[in-house]
C-alpha positions in Angstrom: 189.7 134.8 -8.7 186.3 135.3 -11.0 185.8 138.8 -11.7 181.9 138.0 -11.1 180.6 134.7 -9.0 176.9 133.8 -9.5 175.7 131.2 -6.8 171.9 129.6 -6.9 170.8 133.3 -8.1 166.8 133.0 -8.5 164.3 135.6 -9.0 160.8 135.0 -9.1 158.6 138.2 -9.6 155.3 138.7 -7.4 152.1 137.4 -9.1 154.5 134.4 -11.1 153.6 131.0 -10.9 157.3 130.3 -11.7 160.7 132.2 -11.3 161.7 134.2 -13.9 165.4 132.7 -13.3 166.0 129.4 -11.6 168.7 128.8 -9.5 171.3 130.0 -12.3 175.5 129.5 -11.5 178.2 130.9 -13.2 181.4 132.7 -13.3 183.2 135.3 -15.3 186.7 135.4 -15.0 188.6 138.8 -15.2 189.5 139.7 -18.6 187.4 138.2 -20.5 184.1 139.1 -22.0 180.9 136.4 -21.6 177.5 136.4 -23.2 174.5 135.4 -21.9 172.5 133.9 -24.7 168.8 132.7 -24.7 165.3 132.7 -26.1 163.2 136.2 -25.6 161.9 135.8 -22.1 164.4 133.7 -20.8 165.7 135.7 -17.8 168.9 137.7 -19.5 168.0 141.4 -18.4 166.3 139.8 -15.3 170.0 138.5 -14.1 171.7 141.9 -15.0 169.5 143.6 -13.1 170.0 141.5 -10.4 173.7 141.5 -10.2 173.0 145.5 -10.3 170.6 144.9 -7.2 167.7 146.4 -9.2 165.5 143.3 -8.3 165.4 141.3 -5.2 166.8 137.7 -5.6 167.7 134.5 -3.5 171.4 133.1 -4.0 174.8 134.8 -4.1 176.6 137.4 -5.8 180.5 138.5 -5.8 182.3 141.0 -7.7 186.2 140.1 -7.4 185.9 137.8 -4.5 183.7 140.8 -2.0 179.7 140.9 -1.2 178.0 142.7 -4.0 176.7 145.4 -1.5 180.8 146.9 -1.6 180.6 146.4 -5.2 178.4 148.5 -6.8 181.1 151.4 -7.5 183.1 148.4 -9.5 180.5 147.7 -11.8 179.4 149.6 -15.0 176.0 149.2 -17.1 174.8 150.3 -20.1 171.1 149.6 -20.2 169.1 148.8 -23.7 167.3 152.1 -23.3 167.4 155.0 -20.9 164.8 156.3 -20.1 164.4 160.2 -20.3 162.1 163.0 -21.4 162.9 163.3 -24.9 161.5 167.1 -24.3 164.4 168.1 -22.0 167.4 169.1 -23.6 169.6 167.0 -22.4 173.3 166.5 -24.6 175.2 163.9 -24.4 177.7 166.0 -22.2 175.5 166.2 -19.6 174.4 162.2 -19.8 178.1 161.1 -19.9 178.3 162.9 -16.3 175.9 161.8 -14.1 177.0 159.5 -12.5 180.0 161.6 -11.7 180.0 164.0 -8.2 178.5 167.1 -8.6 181.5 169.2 -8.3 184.2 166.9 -10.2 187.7 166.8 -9.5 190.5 166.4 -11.7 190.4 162.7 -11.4 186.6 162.8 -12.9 187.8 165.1 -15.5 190.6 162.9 -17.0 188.1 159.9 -16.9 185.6 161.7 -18.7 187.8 163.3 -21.2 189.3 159.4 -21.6 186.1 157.9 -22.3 185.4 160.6 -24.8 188.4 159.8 -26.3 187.9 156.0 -26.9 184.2 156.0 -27.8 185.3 158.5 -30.6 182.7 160.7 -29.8 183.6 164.4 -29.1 181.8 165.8 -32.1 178.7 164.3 -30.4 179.1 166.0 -27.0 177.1 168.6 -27.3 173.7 167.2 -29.1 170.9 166.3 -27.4 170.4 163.0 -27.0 167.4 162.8 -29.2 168.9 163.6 -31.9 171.4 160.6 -32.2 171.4 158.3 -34.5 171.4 154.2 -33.1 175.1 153.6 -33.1 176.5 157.2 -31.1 173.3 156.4 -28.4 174.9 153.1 -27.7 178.6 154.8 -27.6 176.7 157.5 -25.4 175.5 154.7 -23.1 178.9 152.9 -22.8 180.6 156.5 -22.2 178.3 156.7 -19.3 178.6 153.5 -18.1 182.4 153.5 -17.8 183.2 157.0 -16.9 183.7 155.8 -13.4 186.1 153.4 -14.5 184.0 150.4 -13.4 186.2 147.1 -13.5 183.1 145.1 -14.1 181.0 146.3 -17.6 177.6 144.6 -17.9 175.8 145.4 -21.9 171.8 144.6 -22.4 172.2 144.2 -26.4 174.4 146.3 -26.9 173.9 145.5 -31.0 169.9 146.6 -30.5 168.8 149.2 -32.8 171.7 149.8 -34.6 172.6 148.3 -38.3 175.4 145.6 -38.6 178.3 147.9 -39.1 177.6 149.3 -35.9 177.2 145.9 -34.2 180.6 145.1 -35.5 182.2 148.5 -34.3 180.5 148.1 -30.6 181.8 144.8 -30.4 185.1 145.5 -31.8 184.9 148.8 -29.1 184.3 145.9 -26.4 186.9 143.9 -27.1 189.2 146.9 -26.7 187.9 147.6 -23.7 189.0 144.1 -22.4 191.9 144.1 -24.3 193.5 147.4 -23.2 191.4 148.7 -20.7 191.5 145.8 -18.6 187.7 145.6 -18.3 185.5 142.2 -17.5 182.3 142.4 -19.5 178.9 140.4 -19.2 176.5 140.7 -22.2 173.5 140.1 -23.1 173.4 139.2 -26.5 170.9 137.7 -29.8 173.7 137.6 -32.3 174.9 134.6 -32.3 177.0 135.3 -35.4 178.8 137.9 -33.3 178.8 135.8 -30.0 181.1 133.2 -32.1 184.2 135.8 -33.0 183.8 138.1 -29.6 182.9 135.8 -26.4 185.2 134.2 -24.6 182.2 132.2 -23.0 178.8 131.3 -23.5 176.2 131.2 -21.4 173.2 129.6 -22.7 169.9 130.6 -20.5 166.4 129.4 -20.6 165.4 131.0 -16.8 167.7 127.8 -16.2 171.8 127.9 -17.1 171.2 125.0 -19.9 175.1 125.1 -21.1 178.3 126.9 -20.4 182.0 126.8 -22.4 183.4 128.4 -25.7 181.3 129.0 -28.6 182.9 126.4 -30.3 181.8 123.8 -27.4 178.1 125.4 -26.8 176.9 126.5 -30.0 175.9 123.7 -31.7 173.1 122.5 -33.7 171.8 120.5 -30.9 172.5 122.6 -27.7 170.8 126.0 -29.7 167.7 123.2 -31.0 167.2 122.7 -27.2 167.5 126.6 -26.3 165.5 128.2 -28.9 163.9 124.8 -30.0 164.8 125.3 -33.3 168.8 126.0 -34.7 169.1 129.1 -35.6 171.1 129.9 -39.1 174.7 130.5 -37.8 178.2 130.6 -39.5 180.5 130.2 -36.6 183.9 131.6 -36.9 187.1 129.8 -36.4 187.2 132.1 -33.0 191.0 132.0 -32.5 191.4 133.8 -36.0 189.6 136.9 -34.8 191.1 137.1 -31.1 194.2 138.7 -30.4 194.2 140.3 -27.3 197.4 141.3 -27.5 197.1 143.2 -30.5 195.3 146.8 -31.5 192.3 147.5 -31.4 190.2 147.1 -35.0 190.1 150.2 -36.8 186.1 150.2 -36.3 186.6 150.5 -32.7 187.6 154.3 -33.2 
């Protein structure tokens, strides 16, 4: 059973003369982590946000097999930004729990304390969040995101804003989180140099679904001309080499 089913989803915003995604299928099977890939514009966020119910849409959407209205408490995102008053003190304590009940029990307490523990973050806890630099926002965000243990994680460039050892320690994070945490992720991603030693799958989108498969069936020179419309400089990595999911997870992921 897919851990997330995408039927005919299409969303065309009022005022467009075309949808911003067209009748876009796909699925994500549990375990595994898939990126959506594409052109700026194409329809990435837009699909996120519809899986999350943030924007209306035609089609259908399942989270492990049920109606994505009893799904919502499954599913985990970590937006690109949050918005906030950058005035209000607010630490990254107090972010990490909002989505948790007001008065916490026990169980809410060992799930925050976890996802401290695996971001690597408890010297951070009590700063406000506008003093962070780009790497512990992102870990902030994906604290936040999973402290109701979520079985579903969906990422809106997750690598944004931070410098390429941090993109390699979030993604190395991710695949832990797969790995050992038995979380099913969806990203949206523009590094194709990390798409080819993370993803398990590929999803190449350009408001259509031009291409699905491994990286080593999807990115190549010809299928990225005809989504960017020119082919992007790209070493691809023998992807096997740097996926064990039965091993530990990298040392950068701590």
């Amino acid at each position: 059973m897919p851990a997330l089913e995408v039927v005919n989803l299409t969303v065309q915003f009022e005022g467009q003369d075309r949808p911003a995604v067209d009748s876009v299928s796909f699925a994500v099977q549990e375990g595994t982590i898939a990126v959506l890939i594409g052109p700026n514009g194409c329809g990435k966020s837009t699909v996120l946000r519809a899986i999350l119910g943030l924007v209306p849409f035609r089609g259908t959407v399942h989270v492990f097999g049920g109606p994505l209205a009893d799904s919502y408490r499954k599913i985990g995102y970590a937006p690109q930004r949050l918005a906030f008053d950058q005035t209000l003190p607010l630490t990254v304590r107090e972010a990490i729990r909002m989505p948790l009940p007001r008065r916490p029990g026990s169980d809410d307490e060992d799930s925050f304390r976890h996802v401290v523990e695996i971001l690597g973050i408890e010297s951070i806890l009590d700063r406000p969040l506008g003093m962070l630099s780009g790497g512990q926002w992102k870990r902030s965000l994906i604290a936040r995101a999973l402290v109701t243990r979520p079985r579903l994680l969906l990422l809106d460039e997750p690598e944004a804003g931070i410098d390429v050892t941090g993109e390699q320690t979030i993604y190395g994070l991710l695949e832990h989180l797969v790995t050992e945490e038995r979380i099913t992720a969806l990203i949206c991603s523009h590094e194709l140099e990390l798409v080819t030693e993370y993803a398990d799958v590929v999803l190449c989108l350009n408001r259509r679904l031009l291409g699905s498969g491994t990286p080593e069936k999807v990115l190549t020179p010809n299928a990225l001309a005809s989504l960017f419309g020119a082919t992007p400089a790209l070493y691809l990595h023998h992807h096997e080499l740097h996926r064990d999911r039965h091993g530990p997870p990298p040392e950068s992921s701590r």
